[in-house]
C-alpha positions, 0 to 999 in steps of 0.5 A, a space after each residue: 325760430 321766429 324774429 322777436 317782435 318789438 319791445 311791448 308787442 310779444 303778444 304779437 307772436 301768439 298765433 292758433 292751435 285750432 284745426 279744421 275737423 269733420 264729426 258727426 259729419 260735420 264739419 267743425 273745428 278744434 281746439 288742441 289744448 294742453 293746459 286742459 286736465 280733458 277734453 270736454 266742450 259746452 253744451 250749447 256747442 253740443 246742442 247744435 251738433 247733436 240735438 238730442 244729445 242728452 239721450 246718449 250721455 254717460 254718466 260721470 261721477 267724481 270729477 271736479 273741474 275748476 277754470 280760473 279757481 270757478 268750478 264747472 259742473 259736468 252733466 256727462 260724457 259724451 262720445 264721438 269720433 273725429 276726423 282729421 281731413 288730409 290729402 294723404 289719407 284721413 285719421 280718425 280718433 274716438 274721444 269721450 268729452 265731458 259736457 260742461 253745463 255753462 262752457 260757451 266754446 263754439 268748438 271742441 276742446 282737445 285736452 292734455 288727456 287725448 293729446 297724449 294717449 294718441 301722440 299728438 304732438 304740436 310743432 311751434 317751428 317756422 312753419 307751425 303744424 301737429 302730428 299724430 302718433 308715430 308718423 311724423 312725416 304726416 303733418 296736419 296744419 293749423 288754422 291761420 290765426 286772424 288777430 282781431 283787437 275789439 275796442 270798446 268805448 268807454 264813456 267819460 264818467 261824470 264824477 260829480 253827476 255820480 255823487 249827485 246820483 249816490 247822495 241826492 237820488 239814493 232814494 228816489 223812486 224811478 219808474 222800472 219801465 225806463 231804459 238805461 238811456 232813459 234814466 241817465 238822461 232823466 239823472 243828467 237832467 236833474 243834475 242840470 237842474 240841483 240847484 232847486 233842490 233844497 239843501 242845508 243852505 237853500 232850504 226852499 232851493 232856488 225856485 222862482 216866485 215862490 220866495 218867502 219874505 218873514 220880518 220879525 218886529 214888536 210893530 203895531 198891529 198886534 193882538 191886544 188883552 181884552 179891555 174890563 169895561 163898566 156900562 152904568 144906568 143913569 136911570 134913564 135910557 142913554 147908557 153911558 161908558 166909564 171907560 175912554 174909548 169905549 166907541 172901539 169896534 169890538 166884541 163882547 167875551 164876558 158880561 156881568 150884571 151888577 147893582 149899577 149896571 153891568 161889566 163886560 169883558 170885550 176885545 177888539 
């Protein structure tokens, strides 16, 4: 029995339950898995193996396979043997694996089925190995389980330049030939720069030289009504205005002859 690890670091004391095998001459390696319901592997894997594998498929009707409550669709079994490699002697088991279409192991998963139909038995002691069938004193071992621990960068997210993004840019029209890096820089640019934009404040934004300066009042100069002036005939060839400020410039709208002369209609 191994030493308990520290309080927060029992996932340190997983370790491999995967083994170097030989099939179709290759060497490869394989998965014992007892929490499969069988023994199956993707078709990618497949296709390196075997490349024309799809010509020797068995057919397989009324299976359902679920992994974490998505269902996998299986186009076949196919059938192999493997080779366990040992210094005392090698032993080689047949085994029908179902091809799934989009499993992305990059090995052979050896399920519960074949696990108990040849007696393959894994030992969790000290020094970690598995037997095959009757012969106990025959262990095969384990890879060594190499721990690696992927960190991902996340970046800090700018929560106002996502609401800017979500309010002011819903509808704005982004070229498609733009990559993701490209768009962010074009976004963080004009989150930069929202104060030009126009909003319920700021109608016409914060743009310089381009302000509009409008004053109400009831001041001079404005459009006035046209004036009815009277030109009447003294007999002779000088007319003469009735009407003060008749020297006005301005334009004639509206003439009427009458028996003294005439009335016009003029505006400025």
């Amino acid at each position: 029995m191994k030493a308990k690890p520290n309080r927060g670091k029992g996932y340190t004391a997983g370790n491999s339950c995967i083994t170097e095998v030989v099939a179709n001459n290759k060497p490869t390696k394989c998965l014992h898995d007892p929490g499969a319901f069988c023994s199956c592997f993707g078709k990618s894997f497949l296709k390196t193996c075997v490349p024309n594998f799809k010509d020797h498929l068995l057919p397989i009707d009324g299976i359902k396979l679920n992994i974490s409550s998505s269902q996998m669709k299986a186009l076949g079994i196919f059938e192999t043997n493997i080779i366990f490699p040992h210094i005392n002697g090698n032993l080689r088991i047949t085994v029908e694996f179902v091809v799934i279409e989009s499993c992305s192991s990059t090995h052979f998963i050896l399920g519960n089925d074949y696990l108990i139909m040849y007696g393959i038995y894994l030992h969790n002691n000290k020094d970690r190995y598995f037997t095959i069938g009757d012969n106990k004193h025959q262990k095969f071992a384990f890879l060594p389980f190499k721990r690696q621990i992927k960190v991902i960068k996340v970046a800090a997210v700018n929560l106002e330049l996502e609401i800017f993004k979500s309010e002011q840019l819903n509808e704005a029209e982004i070229s498609l030939h733009l990559t993701d890096n490209q768009e962010n820089e074009l976004s963080a640019l004009l989150y930069d720069h929202k104060g030009e934009f126009a909003s319920d404040k700021e109608p016409l934004g914060e743009i310089i030289g381009y302000e509009v300066d409008i004053i109400l009042d009831i001041e001079r100069p404005y459009l006035s009504q046209p004036h009815m002036l009277t030109l009447l005939l003294d007999g002779g060839s000088n007319p003469t205005w009735s009407q003060v400020g008749a020297n006005w410039p301005c334009h004639i709208i509206y003439g009427q002859l009458t028996p003294f002369g005439c009335s016009m209609a003029l505006t400025p």
